[in-house]
C-alpha positions in Angstrom: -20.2 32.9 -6.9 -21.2 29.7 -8.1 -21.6 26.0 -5.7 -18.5 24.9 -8.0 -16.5 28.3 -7.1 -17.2 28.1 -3.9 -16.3 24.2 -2.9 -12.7 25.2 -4.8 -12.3 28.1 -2.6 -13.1 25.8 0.3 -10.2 23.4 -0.5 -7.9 25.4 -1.8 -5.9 25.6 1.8 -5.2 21.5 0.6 -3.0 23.0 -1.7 -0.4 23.7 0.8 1.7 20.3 1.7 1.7 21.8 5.5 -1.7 21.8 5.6 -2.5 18.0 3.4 0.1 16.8 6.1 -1.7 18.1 9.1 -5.1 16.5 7.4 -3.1 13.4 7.3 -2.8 13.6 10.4 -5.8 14.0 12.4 -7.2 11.4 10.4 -4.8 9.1 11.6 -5.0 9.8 15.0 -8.6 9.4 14.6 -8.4 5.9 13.1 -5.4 4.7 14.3 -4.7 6.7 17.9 -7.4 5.2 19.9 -6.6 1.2 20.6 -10.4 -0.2 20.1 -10.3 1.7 16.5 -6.9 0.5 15.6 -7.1 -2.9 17.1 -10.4 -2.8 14.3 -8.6 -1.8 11.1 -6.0 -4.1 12.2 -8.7 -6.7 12.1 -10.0 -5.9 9.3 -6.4 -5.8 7.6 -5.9 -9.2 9.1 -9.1 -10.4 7.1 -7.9 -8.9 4.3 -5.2 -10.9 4.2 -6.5 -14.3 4.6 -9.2 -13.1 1.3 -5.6 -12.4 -0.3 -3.6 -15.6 0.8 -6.9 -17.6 -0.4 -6.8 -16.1 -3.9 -3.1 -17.3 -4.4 -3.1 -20.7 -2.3 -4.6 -22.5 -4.8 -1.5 -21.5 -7.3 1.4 -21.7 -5.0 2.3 -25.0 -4.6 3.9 -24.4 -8.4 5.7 -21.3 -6.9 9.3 -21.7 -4.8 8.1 -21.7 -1.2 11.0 -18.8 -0.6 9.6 -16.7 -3.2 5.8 -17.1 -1.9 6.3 -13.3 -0.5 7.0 -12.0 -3.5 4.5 -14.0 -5.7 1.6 -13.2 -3.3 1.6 -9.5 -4.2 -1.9 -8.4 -2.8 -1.2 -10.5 0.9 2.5 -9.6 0.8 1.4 -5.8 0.7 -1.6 -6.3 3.6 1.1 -8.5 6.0 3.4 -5.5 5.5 0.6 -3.1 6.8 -0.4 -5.3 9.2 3.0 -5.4 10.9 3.1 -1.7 10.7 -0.2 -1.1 12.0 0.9 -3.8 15.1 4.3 -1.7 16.1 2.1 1.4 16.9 0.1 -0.3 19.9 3.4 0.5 22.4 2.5 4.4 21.4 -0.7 3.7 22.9 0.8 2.2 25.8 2.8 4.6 26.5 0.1 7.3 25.6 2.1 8.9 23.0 0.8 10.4 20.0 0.6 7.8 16.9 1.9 10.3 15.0 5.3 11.2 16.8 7.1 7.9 15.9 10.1 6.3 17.5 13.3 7.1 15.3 13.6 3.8 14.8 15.7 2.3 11.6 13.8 -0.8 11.0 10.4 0.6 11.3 11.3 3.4 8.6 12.5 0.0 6.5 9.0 -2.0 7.4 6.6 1.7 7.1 8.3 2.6 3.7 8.1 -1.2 2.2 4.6 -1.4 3.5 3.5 1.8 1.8 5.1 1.2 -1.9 3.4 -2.3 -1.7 -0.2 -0.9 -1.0 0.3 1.4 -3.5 1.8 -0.4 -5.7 -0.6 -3.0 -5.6 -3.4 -0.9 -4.9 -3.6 0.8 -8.1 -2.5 -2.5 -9.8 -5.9 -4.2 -10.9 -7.5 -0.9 -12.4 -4.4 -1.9 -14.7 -4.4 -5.4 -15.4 -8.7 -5.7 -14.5 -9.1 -3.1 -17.2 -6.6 -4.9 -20.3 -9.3 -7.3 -20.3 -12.2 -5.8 -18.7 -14.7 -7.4 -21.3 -13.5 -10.6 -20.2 -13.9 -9.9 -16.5 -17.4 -8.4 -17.1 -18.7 -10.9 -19.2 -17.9 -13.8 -16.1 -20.8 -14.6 -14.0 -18.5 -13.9 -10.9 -17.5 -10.1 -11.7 -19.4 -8.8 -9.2 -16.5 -10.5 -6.6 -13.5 -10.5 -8.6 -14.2 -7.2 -10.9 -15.9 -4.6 -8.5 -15.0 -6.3 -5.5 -11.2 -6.7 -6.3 -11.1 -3.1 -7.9 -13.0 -1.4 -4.2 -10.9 -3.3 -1.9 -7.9 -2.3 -3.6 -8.2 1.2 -3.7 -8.7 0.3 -0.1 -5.2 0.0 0.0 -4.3 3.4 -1.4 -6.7 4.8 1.4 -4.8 3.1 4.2 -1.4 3.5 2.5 -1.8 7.8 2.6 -2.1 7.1 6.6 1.3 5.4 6.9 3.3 9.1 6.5 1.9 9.9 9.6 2.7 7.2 11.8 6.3 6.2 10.1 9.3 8.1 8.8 11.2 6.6 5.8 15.3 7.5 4.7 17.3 7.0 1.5 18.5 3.4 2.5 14.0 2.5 2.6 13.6 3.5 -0.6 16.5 2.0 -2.1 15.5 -0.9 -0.6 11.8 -0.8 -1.4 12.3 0.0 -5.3 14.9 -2.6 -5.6 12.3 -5.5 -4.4 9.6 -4.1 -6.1 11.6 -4.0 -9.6 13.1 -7.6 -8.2 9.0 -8.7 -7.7 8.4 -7.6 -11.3 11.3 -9.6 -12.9 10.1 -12.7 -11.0 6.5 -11.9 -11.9 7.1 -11.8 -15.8 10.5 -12.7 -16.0 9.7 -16.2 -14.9 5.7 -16.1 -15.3 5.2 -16.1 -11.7 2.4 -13.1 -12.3 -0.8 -13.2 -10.2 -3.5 -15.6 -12.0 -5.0 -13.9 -14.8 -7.7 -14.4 -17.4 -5.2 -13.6 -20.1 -1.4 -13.5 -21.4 0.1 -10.3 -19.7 1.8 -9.6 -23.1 4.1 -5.9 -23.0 1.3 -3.6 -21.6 1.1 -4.8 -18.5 4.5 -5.9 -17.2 5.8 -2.3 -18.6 2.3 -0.8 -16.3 3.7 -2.5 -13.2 7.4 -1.3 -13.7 6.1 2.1 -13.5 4.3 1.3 -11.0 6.9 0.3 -8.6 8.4 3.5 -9.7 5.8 5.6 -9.2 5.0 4.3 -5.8 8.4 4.7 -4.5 8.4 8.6 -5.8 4.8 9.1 -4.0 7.2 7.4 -0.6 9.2 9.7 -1.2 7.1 12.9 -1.2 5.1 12.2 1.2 7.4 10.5 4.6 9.2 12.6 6.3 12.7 11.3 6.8 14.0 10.6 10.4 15.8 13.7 11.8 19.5 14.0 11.6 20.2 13.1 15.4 19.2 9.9 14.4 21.7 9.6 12.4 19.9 7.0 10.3 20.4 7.0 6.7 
């Protein structure tokens, strides 16, 4: 059997959701069931979002102030994680499990919008980076707003895949979160309030982001569990 062979034998038990969930899982009740390690990727979250809210500040003032959440795509989508990171220190209080959520109604609505935005937004500069990725290379600052914007992003994807396992979504979430995520794209090339870019967005990339909206809301979908019927949230 060959190293190749073998690895894929080794993983092939990920295949099964059950056993991807219960992955998910322990990883997040290694990162975020302990206080000192949460309280740190809540810091560093936190930092992330002042680096966001300083790439945007300087453009804002020529944006609405009431639609500064939307415009602010990359901080809009770390706040939202932020908050949801925050509402599981009271598990930790309590010393319940990080993973065995509260049924709770608005925190389906804040872990659900949280997760299509770091998706979402994640995945959008290998995107709109890579239209013009010539022009980004070519600038004596690429290291910082090529590589740098491109790592941390992903970044988001990582710490987006954790949020299943701390939150539960319903139906009403993800109506909610694709309807301000299509709403963020109208305003974004609708009315030219995009991110700052080194170039016209043109078709590609406002057609890109709509399926990205979509796309993150699907992967919400798939991959929360939705809060039991006793609940009775929908």
């Amino acid at each position: 059997m060959t190293r190749l062979a073998a690895i894929r034998d080794r993983l092939a038990p990920l295949r099964e959701p059950a056993v991807r969930r219960r992955v998910r899982d322990a990883f997040a009740e290694v990162l975020l069931g302990d206080a000192r390690s949460l309280a740190a990727v809540v810091g560093f979250t936190a930092f992330m979002f002042l680096v966001g809210v300083r790439y945007y500040v300087s453009t804002m003032p020529g944006v609405p102030t009431a639609l500064w959440p939307l415009y602010a795509d990359s901080a809009t989508a770390v706040a939202l994680a932020t908050l949801a990171l925050v509402t599981l220190f009271p598990l930790l209080a309590l010393d319940r499990a990080v993973t065995d959520p509260p049924a709770s109604r608005p925190l389906a609505y804040l872990h659900t919008l949280a997760f299509v935005w770091l998706v979402k937004y994640g995945l959008w500069p290998l995107v709109s980076l890579n239209l013009a990725v010539g022009t980004y290379l070519a600038a004596p600052d690429a290291l910082v707003y090529y590589w740098g914007v491109l790592g941390t992003h992903l970044l988001f994807v990582g710490l987006a895949l954790l949020l299943p396992a701390v939150g539960r979504t319903t139906r009403g979430a993800l109506a909610l979160a694709l309807a301000l995520s299509l709403a963020n794209d109208l305003l974004d090339y609708g009315f030219g309030y995009h991110p700052p870019l080194q170039y016209e967005p043109g078709l590609v990339l406002p057609a890109a982001t709509v399926a990205l909206s979509l796309f993150a809301t699907w992967v919400a979908s798939r991959s929360f569990r939705r809060l039991d019927a006793a609940s009775r949230v929908r």
